[in-house]
C-alpha positions, 0 to 999 in steps of 0.5 A, a space after each residue: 500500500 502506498 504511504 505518501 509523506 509530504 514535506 515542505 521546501 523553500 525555493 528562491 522564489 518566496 512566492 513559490 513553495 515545493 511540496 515534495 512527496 517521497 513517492 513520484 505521482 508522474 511518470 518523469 512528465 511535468 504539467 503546469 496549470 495557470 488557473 482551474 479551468 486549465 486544470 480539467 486534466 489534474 484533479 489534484 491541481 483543481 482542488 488546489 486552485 479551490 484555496 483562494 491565495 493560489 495561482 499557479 500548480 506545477 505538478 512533475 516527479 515527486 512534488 508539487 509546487 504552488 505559486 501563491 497570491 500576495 493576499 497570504 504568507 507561506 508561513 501561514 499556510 504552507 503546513 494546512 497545504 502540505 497536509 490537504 496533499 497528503 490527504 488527498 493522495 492517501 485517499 488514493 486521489 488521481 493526480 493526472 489523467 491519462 489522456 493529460 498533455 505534459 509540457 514539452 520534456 526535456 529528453 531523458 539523457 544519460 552519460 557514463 562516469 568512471 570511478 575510484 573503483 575499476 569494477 563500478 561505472 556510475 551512470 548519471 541521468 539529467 532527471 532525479 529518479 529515486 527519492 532514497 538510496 537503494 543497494 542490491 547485490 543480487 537479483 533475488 534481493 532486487 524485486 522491490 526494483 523493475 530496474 535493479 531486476 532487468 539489469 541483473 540479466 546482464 550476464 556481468 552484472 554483479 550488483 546495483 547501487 541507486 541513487 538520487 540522479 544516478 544508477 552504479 553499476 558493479 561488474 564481475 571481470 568476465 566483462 570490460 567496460 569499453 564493450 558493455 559501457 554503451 550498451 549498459 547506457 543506453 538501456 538505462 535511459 531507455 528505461 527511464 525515458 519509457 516511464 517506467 518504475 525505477 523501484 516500486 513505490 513501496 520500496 523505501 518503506 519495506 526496505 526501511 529507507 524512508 525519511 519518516 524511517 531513517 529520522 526516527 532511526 535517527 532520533 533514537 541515536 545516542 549524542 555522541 552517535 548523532 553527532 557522527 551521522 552529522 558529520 558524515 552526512 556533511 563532510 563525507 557523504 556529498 564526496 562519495 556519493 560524487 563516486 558513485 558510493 555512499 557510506 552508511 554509519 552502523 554503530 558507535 562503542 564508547 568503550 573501544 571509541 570505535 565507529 563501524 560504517 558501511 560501504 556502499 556501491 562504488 565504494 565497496 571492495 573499492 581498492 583505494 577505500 581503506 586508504 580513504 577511510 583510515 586517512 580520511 574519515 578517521 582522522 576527521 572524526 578524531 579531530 572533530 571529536 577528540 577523546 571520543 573517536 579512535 578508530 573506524 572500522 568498515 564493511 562492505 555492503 
């Protein structure tokens, strides 16, 4: 069953405020509606428009955005809005009809990227394409995934780690990269282009990777803990993610002052990732938490 969670996003315009879902309600298409009469195609979009401040839904991927009137404050009216989206959805509202126009589209493209990890290629699309980060090391564990499923019959194929805008893949030696890399690309694209679900829209929840999750997992941390996912989600995530990979934290024991994390994606069996981990992330927790922080300690995902 679908579970929607709206959460609310400032955008540089303050006329204009992202509702942004932790599903997609479009098949990568975007709409944009001036005014109710313009939006027969989009119930969601209509009842909107019912709220008298509102001028303008855009509505693509896994937000919705509204354009107020000057007649209200965002700050007054943004978490009743929220809360009316969310509603809406669960009640299995329709967001666009079928027979909807979407704006001209961008064209869905792909390009590949090599990374620290000689068995990982990084394939990074111009459109967002998961809400969370999904890992799966094998076909059995990748039916939460249309897509994770369709590139393990790739015969050198050998694991998948998604993300935001990109899919890593990890191949066995069987293969070399200069005659699977284009192949690899453009089913890819083709996929998303097509429409077609990157991972189901349950997944984050069975998978427990949810906002909603991930925070309350979060919120049960210790401080100390707490202060290292912060540091990580700061100084160290944005880096390996830039690779193809992600680190995940595990667990903390203030006896041994020791930090276990995971190694994801490109970053896992990655030859030059011990080097990284020893005289990088450990040596930044060590002077970022003195006394509290002596070693780190990594497995693979």
């Amino acid at each position: 069953m679908k579970t929607f969670k709206v959460s609310v996003q400032e955008t540089a315009n303050n006329s204009i405020v992202k509702f942004e879902l932790n599903q997609f309600i479009t098949k990568h298409q975007s709409f944009e509606f001036n005014n109710i009469d313009e939006a027969n195609s989009s119930p969601l979009a209509q009842q909107l428009f019912y709220l008298p401040f509102v001028k303008k839904v855009y509505i693509s991927g896994n937000f919705v955005a509204v354009e107020r009137y000057d007649i209200v404050a965002w700050n007054d009216v943004q978490d009743e809005v929220a809360q009316q989206i969310e509603v809406y959805l669960n009640d299995g509202g329709t967001v666009i009809l079928d027979d909807a126009t979407p704006k001209k589209q961008t064209p869905v493209t792909v390009y590949a990227e090599a990374t620290p990890n000689p068995a990982v290629m990084k394939f990074v699309a111009n459109k967002k394409i998961v809400t969370a980060l999904f890992e799966f090391t094998s076909i059995d564990d990748a039916k939460l995934s249309p897509l994770a499923s369709e590139l393990f019959h790739f015969p050198f194929v050998k694991s998948i780690f998604i993300e935001e805008n990109y899919v890593s893949v990890t191949k066995y030696d069987m293969a070399e990269w200069q005659d699977i890399t284009v192949e690899l690309r453009d089913f890819i694209r083709t996929f998303i282009a097509d429409g077609k679900d990157i991972v189901l829209p349950e997944a984050a929840e069975k998978l427990k990777a949810s906002t909603p999750q991930l925070d309350k997992k979060f919120e049960g941390l210790d401080d100390i803990s707490k202060e290292i996912v912060n540091i990580l989600e700061e100084y160290v995530k944005p880096a390996v993610a830039s690779d193809g990979g992600n680190i995940q934290f595990m667990g903390y024991n203030p006896n041994e002052k020791s930090v276990s994390v995971m190694l994801q994606g490109a970053c896992s069996g990655c030859p030059s990732s011990t080097f990284t981990l020893k005289n990088g992330i450990e040596n930044m927790l060590k002077q970022m938490l003195p006394g509290k922080v002596e070693v780190v300690e990594a497995i693979n995902g």
